[in-house]
ZAFIKE-617019 format. One line per 10 residues: number of its first residue (from 1); their letters; for each residue x, y, z of C-alpha. Coordinates in nm, 2 decimals. Layout:
NUM	A	X Y Z; ...
//
This chain:
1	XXXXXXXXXX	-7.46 1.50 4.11; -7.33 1.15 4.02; -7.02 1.33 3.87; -6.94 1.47 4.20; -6.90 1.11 4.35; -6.67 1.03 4.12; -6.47 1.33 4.15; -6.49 1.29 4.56; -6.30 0.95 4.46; -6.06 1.11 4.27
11	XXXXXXXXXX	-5.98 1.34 4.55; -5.96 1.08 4.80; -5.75 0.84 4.59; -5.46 1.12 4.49; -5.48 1.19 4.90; -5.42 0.83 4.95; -5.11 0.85 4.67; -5.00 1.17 4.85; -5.00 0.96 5.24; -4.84 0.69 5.08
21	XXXXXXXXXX	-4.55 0.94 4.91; -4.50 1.03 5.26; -4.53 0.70 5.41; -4.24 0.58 5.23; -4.05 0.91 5.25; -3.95 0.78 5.63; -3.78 0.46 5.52; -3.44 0.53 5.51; -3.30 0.37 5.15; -2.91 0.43 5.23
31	XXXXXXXXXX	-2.92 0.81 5.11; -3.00 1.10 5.28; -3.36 1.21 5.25; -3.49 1.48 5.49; -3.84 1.28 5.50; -3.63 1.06 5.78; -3.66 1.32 6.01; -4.01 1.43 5.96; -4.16 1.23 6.26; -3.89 1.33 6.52
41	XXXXXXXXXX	-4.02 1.59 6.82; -3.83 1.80 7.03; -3.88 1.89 7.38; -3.82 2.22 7.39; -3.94 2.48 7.64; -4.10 2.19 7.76; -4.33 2.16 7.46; -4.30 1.84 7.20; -4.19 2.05 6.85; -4.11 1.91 6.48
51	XXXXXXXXXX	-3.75 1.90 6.42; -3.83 2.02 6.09; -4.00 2.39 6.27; -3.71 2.47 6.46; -3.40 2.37 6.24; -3.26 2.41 5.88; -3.23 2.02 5.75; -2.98 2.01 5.53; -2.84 1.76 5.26; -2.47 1.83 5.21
61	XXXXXXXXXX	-2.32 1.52 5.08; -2.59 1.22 4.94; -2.56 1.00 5.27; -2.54 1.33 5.53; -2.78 1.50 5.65; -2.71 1.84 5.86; -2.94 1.97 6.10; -2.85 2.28 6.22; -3.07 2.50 6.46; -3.23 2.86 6.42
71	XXXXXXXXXX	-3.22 2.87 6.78; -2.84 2.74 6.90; -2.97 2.69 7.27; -3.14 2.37 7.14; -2.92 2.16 7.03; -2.86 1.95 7.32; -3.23 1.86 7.28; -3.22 1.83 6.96; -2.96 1.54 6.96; -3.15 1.39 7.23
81	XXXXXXXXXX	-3.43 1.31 7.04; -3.26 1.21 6.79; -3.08 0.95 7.00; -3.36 0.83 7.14; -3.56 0.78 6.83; -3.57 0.50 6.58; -3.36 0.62 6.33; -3.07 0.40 6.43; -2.82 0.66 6.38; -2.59 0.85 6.59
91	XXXXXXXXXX	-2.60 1.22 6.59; -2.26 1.44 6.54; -2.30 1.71 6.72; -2.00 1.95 6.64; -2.13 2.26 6.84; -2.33 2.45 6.61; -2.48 2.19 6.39; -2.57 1.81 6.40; -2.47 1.56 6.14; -2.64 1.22 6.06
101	XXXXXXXXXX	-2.41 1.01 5.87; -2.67 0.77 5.69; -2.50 0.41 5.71; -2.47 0.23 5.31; -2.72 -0.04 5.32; -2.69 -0.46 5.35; -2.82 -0.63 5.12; -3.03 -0.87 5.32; -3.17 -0.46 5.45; -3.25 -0.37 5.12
111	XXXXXXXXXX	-3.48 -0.67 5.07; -3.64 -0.58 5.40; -3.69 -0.25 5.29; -3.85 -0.32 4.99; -4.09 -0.57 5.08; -4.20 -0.29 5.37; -4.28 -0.07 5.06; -4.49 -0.37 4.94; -4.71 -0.36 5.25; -4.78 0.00 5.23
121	XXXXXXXXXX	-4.87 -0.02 4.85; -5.09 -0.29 4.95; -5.23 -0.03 5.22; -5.25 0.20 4.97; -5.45 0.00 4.73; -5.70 -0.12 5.00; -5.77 0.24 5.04; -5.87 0.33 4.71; -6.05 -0.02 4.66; -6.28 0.09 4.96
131	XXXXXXXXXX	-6.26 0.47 4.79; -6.39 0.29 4.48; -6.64 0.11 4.65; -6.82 0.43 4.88; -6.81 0.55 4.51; -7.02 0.28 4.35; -7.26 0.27 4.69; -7.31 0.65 4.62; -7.39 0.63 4.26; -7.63 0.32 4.35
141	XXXXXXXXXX	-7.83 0.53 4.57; -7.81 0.81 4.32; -7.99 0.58 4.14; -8.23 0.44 4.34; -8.36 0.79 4.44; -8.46 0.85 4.05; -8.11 1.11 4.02; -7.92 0.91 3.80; -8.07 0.64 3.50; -8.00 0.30 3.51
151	XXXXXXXXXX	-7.74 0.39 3.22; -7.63 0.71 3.37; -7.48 0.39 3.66; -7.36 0.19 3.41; -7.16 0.44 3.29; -7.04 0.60 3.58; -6.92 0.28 3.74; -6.69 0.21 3.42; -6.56 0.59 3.53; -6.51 0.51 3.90
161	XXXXXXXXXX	-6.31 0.18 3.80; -6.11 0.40 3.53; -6.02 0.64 3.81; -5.91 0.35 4.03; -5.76 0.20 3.77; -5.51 0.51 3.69; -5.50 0.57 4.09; -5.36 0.12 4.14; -5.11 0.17 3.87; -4.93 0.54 4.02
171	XXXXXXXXXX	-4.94 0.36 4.34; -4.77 0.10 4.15; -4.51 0.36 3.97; -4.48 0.52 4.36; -4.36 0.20 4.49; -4.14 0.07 4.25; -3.97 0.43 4.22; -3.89 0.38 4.58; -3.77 0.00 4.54; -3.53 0.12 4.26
181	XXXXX	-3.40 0.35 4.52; -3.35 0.12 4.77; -3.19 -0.17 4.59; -2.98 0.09 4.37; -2.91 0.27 4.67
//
């Protein structure tokens, strides 16, 4: 029983990992990355649809991405949302396809964009620190109701912190993976 809090913790804390994968998938680090244009909806037939369910997105040079789509009748809508959303980039729209030309980088950008992936590693590792710490108040009640020995706790709160442990430092790798890519860019 105790051993399924800690693996509940594990579960939540790789979810956490996988939220902040995507998280950071939608800051645009001066190369084309099809993540960008995961958030953008599409008005079509009157109802709001991901970009990414009625289109092919594309990635034929490293800074373009091409969205052409399955249905040709909407691309006039599709290039209207992506003009209005906050991707900052104009749409090429050559007929049949749209292109997104992603722009190189500043430098003073770059430093913006890495301290943004700062803040949501930080997020990241708040959420496993309270992960950690629903862990530790279930195996304390374990305890208290006679399932678990005072050692059996002991023990199983060095497991929860080496979970968290291993769960801080690939946050850590996450992040700095995605710094490297934006100050390399």
């Amino acid at each position: 029983m105790a051993n399924e809090a800690i693996e509940r913790a594990k579960e939540n804390m790789k979810k956490t990992e996988g939220v902040l994968e995507h998280d950071l998938g939608t800051i645009r680090a001066g190369r084309a990355n099809a993540g960008l244009l995961a958030n953008i909806m599409v008005d079509y037939y009157g109802a709001p649809t991901p970009l990414n369910q009625m289109s092919a997105i594309t990635i034929p040079e490293p800074r373009v991405l091409m969205v052409t789509p399955y249905d040709k009748s909407s691309l006039k809508e599709i290039e209207n949302a992506l003009l209005v959303s906050d991707l900052g980039i104009n749409p090429a729209n050559d007929g049949s396809a749209i292109r997104l030309v992603i722009p190189q980088l500043t430098t003073d950008r770059r430093k913006e964009l890495a301290k943004e992936v700062g803040k949501f590693a930080e997020s990241a590792k708040i959420a496993v620190r309270n992960v950690r710490r629903d862990a530790m108040d279930d195996l304390k009640r374990q305890q208290k109701n006679g399932d678990i020995t005072e050692d059996d706790l002991h023990r199983l709160e060095k497991d929860v912190q080496k979970v968290t442990d291993n769960a801080t430092a690939d946050i850590d790798k996450i992040a700095a993976n995605k710094e490297k890519e934006i100050t390399e860019g």
